[in-house]
C-alpha positions as CSV (number, residue, x, y, z in Angstrom):
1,X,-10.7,-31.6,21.6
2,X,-8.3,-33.9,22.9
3,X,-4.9,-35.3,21.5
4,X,-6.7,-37.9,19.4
5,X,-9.5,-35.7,17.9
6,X,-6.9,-33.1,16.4
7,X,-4.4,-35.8,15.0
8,X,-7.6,-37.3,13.4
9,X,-8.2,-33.8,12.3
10,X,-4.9,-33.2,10.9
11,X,-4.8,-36.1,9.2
12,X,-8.2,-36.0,7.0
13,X,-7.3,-32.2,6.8
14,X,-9.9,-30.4,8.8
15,X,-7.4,-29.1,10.2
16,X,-3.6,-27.5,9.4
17,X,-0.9,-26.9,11.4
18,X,0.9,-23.9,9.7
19,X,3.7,-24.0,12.6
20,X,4.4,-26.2,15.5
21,X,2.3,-25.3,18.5
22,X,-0.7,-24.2,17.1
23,X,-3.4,-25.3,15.5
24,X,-5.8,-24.2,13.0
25,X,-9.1,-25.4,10.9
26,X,-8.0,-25.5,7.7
27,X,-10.4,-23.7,5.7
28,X,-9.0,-20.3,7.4
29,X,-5.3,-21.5,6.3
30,X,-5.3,-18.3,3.9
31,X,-7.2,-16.0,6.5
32,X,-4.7,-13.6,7.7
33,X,-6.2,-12.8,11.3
34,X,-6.2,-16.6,11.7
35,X,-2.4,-17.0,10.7
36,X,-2.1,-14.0,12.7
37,X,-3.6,-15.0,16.0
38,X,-1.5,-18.3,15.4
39,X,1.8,-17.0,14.8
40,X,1.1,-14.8,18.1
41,X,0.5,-17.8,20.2
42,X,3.6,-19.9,19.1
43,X,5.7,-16.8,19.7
44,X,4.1,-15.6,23.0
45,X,4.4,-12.6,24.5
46,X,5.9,-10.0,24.4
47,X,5.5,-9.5,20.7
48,X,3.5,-7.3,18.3
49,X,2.5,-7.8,14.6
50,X,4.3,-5.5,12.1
51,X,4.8,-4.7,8.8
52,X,2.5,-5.4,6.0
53,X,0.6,-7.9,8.4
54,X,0.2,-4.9,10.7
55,X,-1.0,-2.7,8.0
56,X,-2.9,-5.4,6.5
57,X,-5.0,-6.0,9.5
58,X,-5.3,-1.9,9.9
59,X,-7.5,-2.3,6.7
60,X,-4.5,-0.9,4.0
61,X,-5.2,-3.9,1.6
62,X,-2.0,-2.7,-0.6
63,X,0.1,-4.3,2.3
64,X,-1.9,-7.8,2.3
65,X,0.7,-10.7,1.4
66,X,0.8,-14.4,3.0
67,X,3.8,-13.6,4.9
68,X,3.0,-12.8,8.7
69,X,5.4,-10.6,10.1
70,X,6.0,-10.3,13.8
71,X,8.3,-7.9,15.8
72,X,9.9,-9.1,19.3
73,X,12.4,-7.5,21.5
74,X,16.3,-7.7,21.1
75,X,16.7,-9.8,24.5
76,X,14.3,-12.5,22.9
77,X,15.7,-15.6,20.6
78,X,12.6,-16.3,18.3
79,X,13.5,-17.6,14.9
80,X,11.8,-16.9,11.5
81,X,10.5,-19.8,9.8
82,X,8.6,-20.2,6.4
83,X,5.4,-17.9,6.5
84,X,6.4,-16.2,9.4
85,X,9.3,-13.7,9.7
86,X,10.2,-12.4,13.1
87,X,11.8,-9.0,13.4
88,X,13.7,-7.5,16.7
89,X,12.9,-3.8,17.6
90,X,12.4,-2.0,21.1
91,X,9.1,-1.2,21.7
92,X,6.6,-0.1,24.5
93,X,2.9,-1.3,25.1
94,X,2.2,2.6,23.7
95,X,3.3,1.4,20.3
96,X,1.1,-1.6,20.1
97,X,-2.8,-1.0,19.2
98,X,-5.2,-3.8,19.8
99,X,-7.2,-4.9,16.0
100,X,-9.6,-7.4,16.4
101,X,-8.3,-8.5,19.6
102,X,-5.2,-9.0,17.8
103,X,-1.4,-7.3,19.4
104,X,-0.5,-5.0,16.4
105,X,1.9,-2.4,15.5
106,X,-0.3,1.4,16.1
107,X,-0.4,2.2,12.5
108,X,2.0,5.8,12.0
109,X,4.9,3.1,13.4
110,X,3.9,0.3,11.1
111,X,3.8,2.7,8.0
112,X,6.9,4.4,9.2
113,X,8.8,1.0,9.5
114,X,7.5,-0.5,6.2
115,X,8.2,3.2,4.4
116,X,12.2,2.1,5.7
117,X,12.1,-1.5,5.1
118,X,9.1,-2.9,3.2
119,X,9.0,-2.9,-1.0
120,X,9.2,0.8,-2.1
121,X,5.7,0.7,-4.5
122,X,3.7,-1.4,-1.8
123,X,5.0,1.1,1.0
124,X,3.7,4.5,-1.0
125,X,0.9,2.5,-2.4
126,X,0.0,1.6,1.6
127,X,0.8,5.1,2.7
128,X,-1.0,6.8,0.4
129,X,-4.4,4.5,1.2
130,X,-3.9,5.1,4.7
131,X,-4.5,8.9,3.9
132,X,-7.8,8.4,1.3
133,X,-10.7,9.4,2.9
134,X,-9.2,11.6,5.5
135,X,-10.0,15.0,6.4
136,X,-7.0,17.7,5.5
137,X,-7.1,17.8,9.4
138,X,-6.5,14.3,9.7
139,X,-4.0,13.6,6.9
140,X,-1.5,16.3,8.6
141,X,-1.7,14.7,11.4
142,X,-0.8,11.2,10.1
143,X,1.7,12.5,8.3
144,X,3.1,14.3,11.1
145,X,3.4,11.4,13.5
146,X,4.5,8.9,10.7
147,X,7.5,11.7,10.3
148,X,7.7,11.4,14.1
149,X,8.1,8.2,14.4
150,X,10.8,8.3,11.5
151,X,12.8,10.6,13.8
152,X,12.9,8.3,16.3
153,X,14.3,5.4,14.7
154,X,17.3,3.7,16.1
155,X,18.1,2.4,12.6
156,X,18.9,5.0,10.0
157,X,18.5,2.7,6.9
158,X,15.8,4.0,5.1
159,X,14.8,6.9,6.5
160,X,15.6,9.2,3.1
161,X,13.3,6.6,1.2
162,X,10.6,7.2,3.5
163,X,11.1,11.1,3.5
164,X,10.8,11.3,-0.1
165,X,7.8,8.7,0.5
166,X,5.5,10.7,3.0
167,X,6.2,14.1,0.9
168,X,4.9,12.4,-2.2
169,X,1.6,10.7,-1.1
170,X,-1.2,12.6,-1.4
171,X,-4.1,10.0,-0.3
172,X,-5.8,11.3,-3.4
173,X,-5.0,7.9,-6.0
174,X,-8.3,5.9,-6.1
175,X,-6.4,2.7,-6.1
176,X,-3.0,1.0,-4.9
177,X,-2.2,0.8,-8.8
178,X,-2.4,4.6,-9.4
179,X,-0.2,5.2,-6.6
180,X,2.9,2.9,-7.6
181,X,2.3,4.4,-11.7
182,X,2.3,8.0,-9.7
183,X,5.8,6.9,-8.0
184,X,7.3,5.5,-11.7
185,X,6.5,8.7,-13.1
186,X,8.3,10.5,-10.2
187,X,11.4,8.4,-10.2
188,X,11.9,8.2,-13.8
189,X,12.4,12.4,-13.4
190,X,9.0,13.5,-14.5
191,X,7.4,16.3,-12.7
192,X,5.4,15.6,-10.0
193,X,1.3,15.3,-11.3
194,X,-1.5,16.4,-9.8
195,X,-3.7,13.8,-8.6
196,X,-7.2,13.4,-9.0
197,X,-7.8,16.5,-11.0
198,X,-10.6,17.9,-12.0
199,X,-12.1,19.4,-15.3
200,X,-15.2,21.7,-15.2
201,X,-16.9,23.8,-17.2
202,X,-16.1,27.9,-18.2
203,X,-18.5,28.5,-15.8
204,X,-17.4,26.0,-13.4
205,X,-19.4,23.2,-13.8
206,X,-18.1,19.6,-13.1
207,X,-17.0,17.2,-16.1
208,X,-14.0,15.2,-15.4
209,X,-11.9,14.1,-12.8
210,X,-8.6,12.4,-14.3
211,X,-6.6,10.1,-12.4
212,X,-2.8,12.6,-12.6
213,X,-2.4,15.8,-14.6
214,X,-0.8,18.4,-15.6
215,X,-2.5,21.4,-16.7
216,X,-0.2,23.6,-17.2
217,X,0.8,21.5,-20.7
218,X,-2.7,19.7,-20.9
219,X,-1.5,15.9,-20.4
220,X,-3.3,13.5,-18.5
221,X,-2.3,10.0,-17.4
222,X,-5.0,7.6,-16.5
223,X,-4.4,4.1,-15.1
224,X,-7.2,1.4,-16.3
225,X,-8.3,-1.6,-14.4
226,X,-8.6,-4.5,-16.9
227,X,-12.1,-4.9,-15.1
228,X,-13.3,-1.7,-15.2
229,X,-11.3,-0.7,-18.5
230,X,-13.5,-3.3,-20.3
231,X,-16.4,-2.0,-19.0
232,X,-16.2,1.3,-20.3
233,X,-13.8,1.5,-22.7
234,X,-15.8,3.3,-25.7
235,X,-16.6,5.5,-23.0
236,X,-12.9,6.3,-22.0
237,X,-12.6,6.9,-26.0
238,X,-15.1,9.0,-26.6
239,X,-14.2,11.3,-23.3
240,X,-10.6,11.2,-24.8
241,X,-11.9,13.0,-27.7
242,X,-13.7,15.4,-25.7
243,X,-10.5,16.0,-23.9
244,X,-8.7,16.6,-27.1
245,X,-11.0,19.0,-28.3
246,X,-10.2,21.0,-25.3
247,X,-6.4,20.5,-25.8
248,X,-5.9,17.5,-23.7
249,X,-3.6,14.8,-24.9
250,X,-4.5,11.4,-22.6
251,X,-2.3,8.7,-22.2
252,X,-3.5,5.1,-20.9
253,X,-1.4,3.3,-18.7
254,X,-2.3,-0.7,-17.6
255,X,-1.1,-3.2,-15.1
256,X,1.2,-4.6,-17.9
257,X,2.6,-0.4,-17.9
258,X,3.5,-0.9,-14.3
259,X,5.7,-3.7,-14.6
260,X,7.2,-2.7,-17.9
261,X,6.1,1.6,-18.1
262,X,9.1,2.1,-21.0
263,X,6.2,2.9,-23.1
264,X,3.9,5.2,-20.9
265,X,7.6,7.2,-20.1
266,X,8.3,7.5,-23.7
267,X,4.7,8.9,-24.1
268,X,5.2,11.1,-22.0
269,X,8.6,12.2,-22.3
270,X,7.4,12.9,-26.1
271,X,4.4,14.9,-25.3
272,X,6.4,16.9,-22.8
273,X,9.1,17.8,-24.8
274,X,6.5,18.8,-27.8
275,X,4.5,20.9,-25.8
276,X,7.4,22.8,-23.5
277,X,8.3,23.4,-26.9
């Protein structure tokens, strides 16, 4: 374009600068594979993207924040600076995966990091997206070379966090929500639910599938989206009366639950001790 052209550009705003040696039209300033690409050219090599970017760009939208996050090795001096972090881990050209032409973390050693270092709920929520979809097959083998790569750390900080982490996720949790209200349960010393379970008929036929269960004392938790909640909400009424009339109690947990769930645990704690009764 030519030294002119991009100041011009910079200054009517067609184009941003989001750190100093690169360049960028401004209209992708909130595109992660932009800031991305961007944040790998003012590193240069060697370096990888890790982390939530990492998992991000793998497709596990739980881990997509602003923040790019970039690993380098120890022998390199690159500093952090606002919207990028830079991290400093030994690595080998086997641990890096190429993603839309893009230098990224392969991703059983980005979920293994983040399970260590990342926020708790966003690392279960990512973990356990990574495994929806996934043939029984498949999900064993994820899991197996995410606890692979845990073993192989060279930091031990963490690694009990993530163990408890990857025995937990199921990949069953329809949503990054239901995961992190699955984990709240857990750590506030709740058995472990079922996920995704499944209601039919005497003679087997499908009617329900509720979000974490367990049958044993008839108690279902369900997690509602304000979008789709509003939707259907005389619906999720009148199937909680069904559920009743076949024992079920159902309680209702929202966004508001997950960053305050004092009331779904009481709930909970309440209809558990009435029915181990």
């Amino acid at each position: 374009m030519g030294r002119r052209a991009v100041l011009e550009g910079l200054r009517t705003g067609v184009l941003a600068q989001p750190w100093r040696g690169a360049v960028i039209h401004a209209a992708d300033a909130l595109n992660l594979p932009t800031l991305a690409q961007a944040a790998l050219i003012v590193v240069g090599p060697p370096a990888a993207l890790s982390g939530a970017t990492s998992l991000a760009l793998h497709g596990i939208s739980a881990a997509h924040e602003p923040t790019v996050h970039l690993t380098v090795p120890y022998d390199r001096r690159v500093e952090s600076r606002s919207g990028l972090i830079v991290h400093r881990a030994e690595f080998t050209e086997f641990d890096v995966v190429e993603v839309d032409g893009l230098a990224v973390f392969s991703l059983d050693l980005a979920l293994a990091d983040f399970l260590c270092d990342g926020d708790k709920r966003t690392a279960f929520a990512a973990l356990d997206e990574a495994m929806r979809g996934l043939s029984s097959d498949h999900c064993l083998k994820l899991r197996e070379n995410v606890r692979d790569r845990l073993l192989d750390r060279r930091s031990k900080r963490g690694i009990h966090r993530a163990h408890m982490l990857l025995a937990l996720a199921t990949g069953r949790a329809e949503s990054p929500p239901e995961s992190v209200l699955r984990l709240i349960v857990v750590e506030a010393g709740l058995p472990v639910p079922e996920a995704q379970y499944e209601i039919t008929t005497i003679d087997g036929r499908h009617l329900y599938v509720l979000d974490m269960a367990w049958p044993e004392l008839r108690i279902a938790l369900e997690y509602d989206g304000f979008a789709a909640h509003e939707e259907r909400s005389d619906r999720d009424a009148e199937r909680d009366q069904r559920l009743a009339g076949r024992g079920w109690v159902t309680i209702r947990a929202t966004a508001a639950d997950l960053r305050d769930p004092s009331r779904v645990l009481a709930e909970l704690r309440t209809h558990f001790k009435r029915r181990a009764a």
